[in-house]
BAVEXZA-892401 format. One line per 5 residues: number of its first residue (from 0); their letters; for each residue x, y, z of C-alpha. Coordinates in pm, 1 decimal, padded with zeros to 6 digits, always signed. Example, Ala and Ser with C-alpha at 12.3 -4.5 7.8 and 13.67 -1.06 7.14 Angstrom:
2
0 = as = +01230.0 -00450.0 +00780.0; +01367.0 -00106.0 +00714.0
//
This chain:
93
0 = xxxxx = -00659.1 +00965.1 -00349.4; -00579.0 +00738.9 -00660.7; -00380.9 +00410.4 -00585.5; -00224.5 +00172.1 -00847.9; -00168.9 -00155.5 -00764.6
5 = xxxxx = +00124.0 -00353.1 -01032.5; +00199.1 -00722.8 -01080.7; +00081.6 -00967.6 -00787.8; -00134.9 -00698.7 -00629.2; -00363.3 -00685.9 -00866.5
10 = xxxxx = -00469.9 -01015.0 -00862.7; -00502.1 -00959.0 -00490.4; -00715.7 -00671.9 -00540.7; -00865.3 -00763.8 -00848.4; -00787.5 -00437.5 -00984.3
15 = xxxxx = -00536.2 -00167.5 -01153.9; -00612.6 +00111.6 -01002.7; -00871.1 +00240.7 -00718.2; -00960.2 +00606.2 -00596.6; -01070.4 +00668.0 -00284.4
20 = xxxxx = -01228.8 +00986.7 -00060.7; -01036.6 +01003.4 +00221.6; -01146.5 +01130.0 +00597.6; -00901.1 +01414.8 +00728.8; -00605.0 +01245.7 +00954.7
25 = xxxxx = -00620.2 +00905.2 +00736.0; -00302.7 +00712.6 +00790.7; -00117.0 +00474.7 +00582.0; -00232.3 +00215.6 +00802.7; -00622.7 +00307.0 +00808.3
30 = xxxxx = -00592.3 +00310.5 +00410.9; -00417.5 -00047.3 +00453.8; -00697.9 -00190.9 +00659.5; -00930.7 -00086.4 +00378.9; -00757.4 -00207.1 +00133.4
35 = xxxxx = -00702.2 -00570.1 +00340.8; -01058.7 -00532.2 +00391.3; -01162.5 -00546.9 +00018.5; -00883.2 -00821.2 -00062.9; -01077.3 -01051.4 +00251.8
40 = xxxxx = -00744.1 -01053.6 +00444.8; -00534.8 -01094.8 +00157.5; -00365.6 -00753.9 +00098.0; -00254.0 -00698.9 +00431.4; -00051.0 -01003.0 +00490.2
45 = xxxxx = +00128.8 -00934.1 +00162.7; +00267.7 -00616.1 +00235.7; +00298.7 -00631.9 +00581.8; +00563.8 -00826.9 +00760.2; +00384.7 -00980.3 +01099.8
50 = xxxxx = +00667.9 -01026.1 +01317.7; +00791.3 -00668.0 +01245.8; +00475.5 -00476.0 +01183.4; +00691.5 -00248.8 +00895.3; +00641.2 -00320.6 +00518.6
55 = xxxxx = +00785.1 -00656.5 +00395.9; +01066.2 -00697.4 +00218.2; +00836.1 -00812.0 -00124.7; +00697.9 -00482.7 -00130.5; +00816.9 -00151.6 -00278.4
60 = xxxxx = +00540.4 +00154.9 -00148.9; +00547.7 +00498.4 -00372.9; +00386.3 +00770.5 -00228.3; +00358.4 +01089.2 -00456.5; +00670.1 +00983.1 -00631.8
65 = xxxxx = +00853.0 +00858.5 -00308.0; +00943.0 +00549.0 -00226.8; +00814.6 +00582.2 +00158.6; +00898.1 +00162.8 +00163.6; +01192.0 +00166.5 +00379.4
70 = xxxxx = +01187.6 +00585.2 +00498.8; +00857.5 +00602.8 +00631.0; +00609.0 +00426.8 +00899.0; +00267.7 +00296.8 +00870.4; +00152.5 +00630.2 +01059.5
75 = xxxxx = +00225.5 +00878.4 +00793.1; -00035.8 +01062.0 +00717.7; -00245.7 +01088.2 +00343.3; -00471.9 +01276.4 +00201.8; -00693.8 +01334.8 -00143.6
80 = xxxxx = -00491.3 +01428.2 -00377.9; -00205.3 +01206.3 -00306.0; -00109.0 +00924.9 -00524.6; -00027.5 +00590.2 -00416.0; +00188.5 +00246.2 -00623.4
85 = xxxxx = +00232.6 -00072.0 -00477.6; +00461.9 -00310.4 -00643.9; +00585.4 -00592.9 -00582.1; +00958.9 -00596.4 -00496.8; +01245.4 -00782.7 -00692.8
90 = xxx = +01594.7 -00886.6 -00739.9; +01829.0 -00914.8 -01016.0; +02106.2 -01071.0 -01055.7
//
């Protein structure tokens, strides 16, 4: 799986870009706690709105081209192969 990270994430992560070797039946979630995992707690609470449990509003989620931010839950399921952006989200005016 290759994942991009843009703007504020990648000073989170400390990275642009990561691939990963995924096990067979990995969720979004699972991938998430990885990620938050590598990040020391950081990545997590960024993207993921606590009272709700769903994707904050500051994030935007692309899976394979999709946005999934809004459509889809954390159980989806990924695989290698797939490709993964998180931005961060914004407003114009």
């Amino acid at each position: 799986m290759q994942i991009r990270f843009f703007g504020i994430f990648i000073d989170f992560m400390d990275l642009h870009e990561l691939k990963m070797e995924l096990k067979e039946n990995t969720t979004l979630e699972d991938l998430i706690s990885s990620l938050d995992e590598r990040s020391n707690g950081k990545f997590k609470k960024m993207i993921i709105n606590q009272r709700t449990g769903k994707f904050s509003d500051q994030v935007m989620v692309v899976l394979n081209g999709k946005d999934i931010t809004r459509l889809e839950g954390l159980d989806i399921q990924i695989k290698n192969g797939d490709k993964l952006l998180f931005y961060q989200a914004s407003a114009g005016g």
